[in-house]
C-alpha positions, 0 to 999 in steps of 0.5 A: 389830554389824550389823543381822543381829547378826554382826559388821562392818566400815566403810570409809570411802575418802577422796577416791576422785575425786582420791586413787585411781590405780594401782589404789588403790581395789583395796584398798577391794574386797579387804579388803571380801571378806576381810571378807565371806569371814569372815562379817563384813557391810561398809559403805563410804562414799566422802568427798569434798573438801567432805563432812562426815566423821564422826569415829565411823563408819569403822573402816578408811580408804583413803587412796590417791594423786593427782596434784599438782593433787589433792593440793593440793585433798585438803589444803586439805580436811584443814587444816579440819574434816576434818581435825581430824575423821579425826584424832579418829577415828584417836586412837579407835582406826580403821585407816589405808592410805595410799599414795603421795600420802595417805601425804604427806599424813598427814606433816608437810608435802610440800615441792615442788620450787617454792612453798610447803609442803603442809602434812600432817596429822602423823598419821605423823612423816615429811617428805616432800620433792620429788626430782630423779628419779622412782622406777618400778617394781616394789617388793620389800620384807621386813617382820617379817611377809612379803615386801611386793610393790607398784609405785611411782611418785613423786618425793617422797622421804619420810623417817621420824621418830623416832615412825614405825617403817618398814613394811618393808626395801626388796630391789628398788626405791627406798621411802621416799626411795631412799637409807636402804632404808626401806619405807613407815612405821607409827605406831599402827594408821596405816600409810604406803607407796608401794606401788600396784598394789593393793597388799592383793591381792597382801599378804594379811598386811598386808590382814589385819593391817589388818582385825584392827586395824579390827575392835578399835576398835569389837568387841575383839580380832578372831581371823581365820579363816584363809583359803585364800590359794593364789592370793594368795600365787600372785600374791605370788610372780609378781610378786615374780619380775617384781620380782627381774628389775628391773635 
């Protein structure tokens, strides 16, 4: 509980200097309000390459994309204690976004088309390996829950073990790796995609999975109060439409 005794929500973003393109932070702000829209008090902490991470604070983390030279640096950071620390802080029960380059890094290992492997954190057993053509542009995928709507932009083609279910189906695009049809992946309260743009905004199912799950670690099982969604659900729809029309 907060200080004023309701109930509250930490965020932590990680990396937000290197891992925050495409509008990634967008969705610190948007399950932020959704929170706030609830009643619910919210705290954020940024981390960056060098901090300390505090396996028993964040509830949620955000772990967005960057460019290679950034990536390089964020896993280097996470082959130390930081990374033994947010893995400690997921097994006890915190939710993860993670997009395009975070959601490498929280695989196996990125496999570059030159060098050596970037080693990955195996929260979510996917390998990613480097591809010859870049996927961009409008993502139209389906999950269980609703339709999934984001803007992709990478060469890593990321392929899914036997422990990652996939986040969604893909309709219009490429996902994971542009072959199997495969959106994203989830494992635990871990979830992966490449999905940008921000991508909660214009998904308020997936915003609110993720702060029901978020809220569990440290308050139990959370019921959401149900908000008016019209002009999310707006947003959905046009850029599913913007979507449909990719050639």
């Amino acid at each position: 509980m907060s200080a004023s005794g309701r109930m509250d929500l930490r965020i932590c973003h990680l990396y937000p200097d290197l891992m925050c393109i495409y509008g990634d932070r967008g969705n610190v702000i948007a399950l932020s309000q959704r929170a706030r829209w609830r009643g619910i008090d919210v705290a954020v902490r940024e981390l960056e390459a060098g901090d300390t991470l505090d396996p028993d604070w964040a509830d949620f983390y955000l772990f967005g994309g960057g460019q290679d030279i950034g990536q390089d640096v964020v896993s280097k950071d996470l082959q130390g204690p930081n990374g033994d620390a947010l893995k400690r802080s997921i097994a006890g029960g915190a939710a993860v976004l993670s997009i395009c380059g975070g959601y490498q890094l929280l695989g196996h290992e990125y496999v570059p088309a030159e060098g050596p492997a970037i080693p990955g954190l195996s929260v979510l057993d996917v390998t990613t390996r480097a591809g010859k053509v870049r996927f961009v542009g409008n993502l139209l995928a389906d999950a269980p829950q609703g339709p999934l709507i984001g803007f992709e932009n990478h060469s890593g083609y990321t392929y899914l073990g036997p422990k990652a279910t996939p986040l969604a189906t893909v309709r219009v695009g490429h996902g994971n790796n542009g072959a199997d049809k495969t959106e994203g992946a989830v494992q635990g309260r871990t979830i992966g995609t490449y999905c940008h743009g921000s991508v909660l905004p214009k998904n308020p199912w997936l915003a609110d999975m993720l702060l029901a799950w978020a809220l569990e670690r440290r308050h139990g099982p959370a019921i959401l109060a149900p908000l008016d969604d019209i002009e999310e659900l707006a947003a959905q729809r046009s850029a599913a439409e913007v979507a449909a029309a990719r050639p």
